[in-house]
N, C-alpha and C positions, 0 to 999 in steps of 0.2 A: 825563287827567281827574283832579281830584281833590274829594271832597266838599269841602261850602261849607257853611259857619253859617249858621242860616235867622234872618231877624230878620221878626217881624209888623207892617209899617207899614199905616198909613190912604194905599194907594194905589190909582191908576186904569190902564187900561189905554190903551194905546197900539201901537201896529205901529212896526218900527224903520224906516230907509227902505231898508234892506236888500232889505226883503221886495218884489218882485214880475220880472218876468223875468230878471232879472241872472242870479238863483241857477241856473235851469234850464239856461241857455244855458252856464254853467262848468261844469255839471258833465257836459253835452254834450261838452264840447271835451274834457275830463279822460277819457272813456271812450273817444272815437277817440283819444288819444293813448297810453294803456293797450296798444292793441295791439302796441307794443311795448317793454311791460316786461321784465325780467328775473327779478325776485326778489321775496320779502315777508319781512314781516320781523314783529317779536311788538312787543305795549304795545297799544292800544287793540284790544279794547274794556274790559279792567280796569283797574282803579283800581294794582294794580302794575305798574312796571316793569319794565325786563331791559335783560342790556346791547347787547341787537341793535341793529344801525342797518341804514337802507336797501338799502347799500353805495354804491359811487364811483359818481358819477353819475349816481343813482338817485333820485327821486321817491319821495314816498308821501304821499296827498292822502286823509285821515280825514273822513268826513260822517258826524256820529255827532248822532242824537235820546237826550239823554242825563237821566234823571227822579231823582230823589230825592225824597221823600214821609214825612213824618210826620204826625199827630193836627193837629199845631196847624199846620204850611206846607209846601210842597213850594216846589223849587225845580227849573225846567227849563232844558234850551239846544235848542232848536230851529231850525237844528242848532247842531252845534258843528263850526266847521271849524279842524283839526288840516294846516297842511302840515308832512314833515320834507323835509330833501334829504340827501344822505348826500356829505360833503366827505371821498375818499379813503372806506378801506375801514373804519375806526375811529372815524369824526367823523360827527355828525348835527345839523344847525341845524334849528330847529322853532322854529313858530310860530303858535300857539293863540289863536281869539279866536272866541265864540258868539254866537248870538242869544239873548240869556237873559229867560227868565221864572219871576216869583216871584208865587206863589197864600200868601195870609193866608187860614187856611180857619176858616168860620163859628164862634161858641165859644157854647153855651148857657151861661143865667146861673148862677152859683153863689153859693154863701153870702155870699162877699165881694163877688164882682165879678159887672156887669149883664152880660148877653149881647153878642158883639162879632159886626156882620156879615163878610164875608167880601171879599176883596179883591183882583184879580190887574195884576199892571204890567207891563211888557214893553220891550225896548231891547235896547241894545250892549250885550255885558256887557265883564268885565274880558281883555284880551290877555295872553297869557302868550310871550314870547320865550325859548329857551334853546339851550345847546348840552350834548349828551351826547359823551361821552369814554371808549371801551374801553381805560382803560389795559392791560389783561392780558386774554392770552389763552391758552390752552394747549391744546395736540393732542394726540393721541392719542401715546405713544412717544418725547414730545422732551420733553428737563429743564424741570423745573418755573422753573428759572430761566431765563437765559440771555436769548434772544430773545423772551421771552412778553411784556417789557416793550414798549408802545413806541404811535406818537399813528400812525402813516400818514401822515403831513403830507409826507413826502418824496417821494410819490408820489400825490400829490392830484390835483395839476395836470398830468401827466405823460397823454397819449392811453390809453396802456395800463400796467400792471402788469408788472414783469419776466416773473410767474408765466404773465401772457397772451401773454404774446410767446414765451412758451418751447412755450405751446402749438402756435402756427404753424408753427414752425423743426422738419425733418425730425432726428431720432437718437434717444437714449435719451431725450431730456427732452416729446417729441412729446407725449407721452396723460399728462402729470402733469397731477394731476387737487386739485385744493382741498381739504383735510387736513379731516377735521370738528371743533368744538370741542367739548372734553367739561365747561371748565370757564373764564367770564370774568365778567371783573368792569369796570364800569365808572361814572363818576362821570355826575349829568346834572343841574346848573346850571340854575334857570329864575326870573326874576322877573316876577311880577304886578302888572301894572300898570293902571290905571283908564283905561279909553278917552274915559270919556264925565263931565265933571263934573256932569250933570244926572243922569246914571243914579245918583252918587255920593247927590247929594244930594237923591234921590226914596228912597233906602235901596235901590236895584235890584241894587247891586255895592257889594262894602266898597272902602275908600280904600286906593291902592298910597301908594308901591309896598310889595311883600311878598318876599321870597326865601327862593327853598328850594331844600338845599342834601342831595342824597341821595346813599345809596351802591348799587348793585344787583348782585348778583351769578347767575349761570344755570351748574346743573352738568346731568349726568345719571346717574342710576343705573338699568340697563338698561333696559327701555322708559320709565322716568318720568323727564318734565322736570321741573326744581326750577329757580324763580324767585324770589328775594329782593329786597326794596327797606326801605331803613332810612333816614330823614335826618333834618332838621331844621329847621323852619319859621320862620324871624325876621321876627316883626310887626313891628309898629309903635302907635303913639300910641290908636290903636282897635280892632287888630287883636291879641288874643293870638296868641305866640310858641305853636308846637306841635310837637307831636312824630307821625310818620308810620313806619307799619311793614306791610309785607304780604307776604303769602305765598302762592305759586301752585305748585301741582302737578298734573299732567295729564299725558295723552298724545298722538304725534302718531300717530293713526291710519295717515295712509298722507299723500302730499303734498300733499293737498288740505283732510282734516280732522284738527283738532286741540279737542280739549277740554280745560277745566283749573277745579279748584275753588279759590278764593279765597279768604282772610280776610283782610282787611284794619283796620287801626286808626289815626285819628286824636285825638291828644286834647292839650288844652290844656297846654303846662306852666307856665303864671302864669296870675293873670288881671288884666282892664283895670279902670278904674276908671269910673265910666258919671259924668254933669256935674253931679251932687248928691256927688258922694264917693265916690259907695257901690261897692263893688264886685262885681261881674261873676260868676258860678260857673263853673267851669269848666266848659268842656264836652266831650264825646265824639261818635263816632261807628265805631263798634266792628261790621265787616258781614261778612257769609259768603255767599258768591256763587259764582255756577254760569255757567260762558259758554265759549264758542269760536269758532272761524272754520271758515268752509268759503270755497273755489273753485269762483267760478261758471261761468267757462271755460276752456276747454282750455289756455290759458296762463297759469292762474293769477295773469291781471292783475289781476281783479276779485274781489273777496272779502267776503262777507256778516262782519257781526260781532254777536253776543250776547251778552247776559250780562243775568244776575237775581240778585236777592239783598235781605237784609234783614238787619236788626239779631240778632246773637245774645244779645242784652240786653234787658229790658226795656225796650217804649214806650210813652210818654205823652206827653199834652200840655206837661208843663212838664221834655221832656229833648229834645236833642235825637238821638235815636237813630231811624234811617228804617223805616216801617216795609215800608216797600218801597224797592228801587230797581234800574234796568235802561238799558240800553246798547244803543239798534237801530242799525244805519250800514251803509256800506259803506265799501271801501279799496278803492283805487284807483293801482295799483304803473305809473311807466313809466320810460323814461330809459336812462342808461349808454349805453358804447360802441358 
């Protein structure tokens, strides 16, 4: 997920055709399939990344109720469905697209300007396709160079892992057991694309495409996780160019709960020019947030997600900084060998 510019249009509501049995019965079929997952993995419900991926063969199905809210609009996804698959044990293809709604909230009259009523729209919102890449990873005891480099691609496609098969086979190599990492870094590619050109041009979703283009890094220092995300956002024609940065730190309680506090920051580095000349302010969205996951059964196939948070800046009507916003969903892990 990443926050979005709110713009105030003269719109109406509508239901997408999304909405009515379809939703319930996939996510039916996603929870009998859960039973047999393997693994989870980190990134929703925060607005940062990390360079975890699913792993080989593995599933991970996000249904996230996702709100941002300020004085003058809120914008929602109800839900937002996030699938990733994990190609090999380094490589994660993902593929992002919600039901989005956008609320223009009522404005009493002022000195200049008369009172505006209030207004809410509903649709597809924009798809977001990418793929994430651990280039480097490092364990515990082995050089920081050497082998930390490298994509998995050579063992994607392959039934199992040398590593798994070395499990099977009786001698010394029988109970080697998967190394932890204390320190990776990985790239994660993703562009924004308009699904719907009526949603475009009702103002429900801004015009793709849009790419962003980040870097994330995950170490640890004794019980605390450290999570980075840093990149760079390339508009387009209507869309300012921006700049995204966050930062997570928490812990894993035991293997089922984890918690982590958030800041995060988006903000403009140019701005557009709007169809009179004139130009555009830049904008922000600068947030501090509180969230986690818990395991809701015994195999930690299913998994609650949360997170809250709001502006550590000043809000008003005429910024956009939220003066709330929060993250409810569930994940949904199955797959592999």
């Amino acid at each position: 997920m990443r926050l979005k510019w709110l713009a105030a249009e003269d719109i109406h509501w509508t239901w997408p055709r999304l909405h009515g049995r379809a939703l319930p019965h996939l996510l039916a079929l996603l929870l009998l399939l859960a039973a047999h997952a393997l693994r989870a993995q980190g990134g929703p419900p925060f607005l940062t990344d990390d360079p975890d991926t699913p792993g080989k063969q593995h599933w991970e199905i996000n249904f996230g109720w996702i709100g941002d809210r300020n004085p003058a609009a809120g914008s929602y996804q109800v839900p937002d469905l996030d699938i990733n698959y994990g190609l090999g044990a380094r490589i994660q293809l993902k593929f992002e697209i919600p039901i989005a709604v956008q609320e223009t909230r009522p404005q009493p009259a002022s000195g200049t300007d008369p009172a505006t009523p209030g207004h809410v729209i509903g649709g597809i919102g924009g798809s977001i396709p990418g793929i994430k890449l651990r280039f480097y990873e490092h364990h515990p005891g082995e050089p920081w160079m050497g082998h930390a480099f490298g994509t998995g691609l050579l063992t994607a496609f392959t039934r199992r892992d040398p590593s798994e098969r070395n499990q099977q086979q009786p001698g010394p190599e029988a109970h080697k057991t998967e190394l932890p990492v204390d320190f990776s870094v990985s790239t994660y590619p993703q562009l924004y694309l308009d699904s719907s050109a009526r949603s475009v041009a009702r103002g429900l979703v801004d015009a793709g495409p849009n790419f962003l283009l980040p870097l994330e890094f995950s170490t640890r220092i004794g019980p605390i996780r450290i999570n980075g995300d840093f990149g760079y956002s390339f508009g387009n024609q209507t869309v300012p160019q921006s700049w995204i940065r966050g930062l997570l730190v928490g812990h894993e309680f035991n293997d089922r709960t984890e918690a982590y506090l958030e800041i995060y920051d988006q903000q403009d580095a140019n701005r557009v020019y709007a169809s009179n000349g004139t130009r555009a302010p830049k904008k922000r969205q600068a947030t501090l947030g509180l969230g986690g996951r818990r395991s809701l059964n015994k195999n930690k196939t299913l998994n609650l997600l949360l997170m809250g948070g709001r502006s550590f800046q000043a809000v008003s009507v005429n910024n956009s900084q939220p003066s709330w916003i929060a993250y409810t969903g569930f994940q949904v892990l199955f797959g592999g060998n």
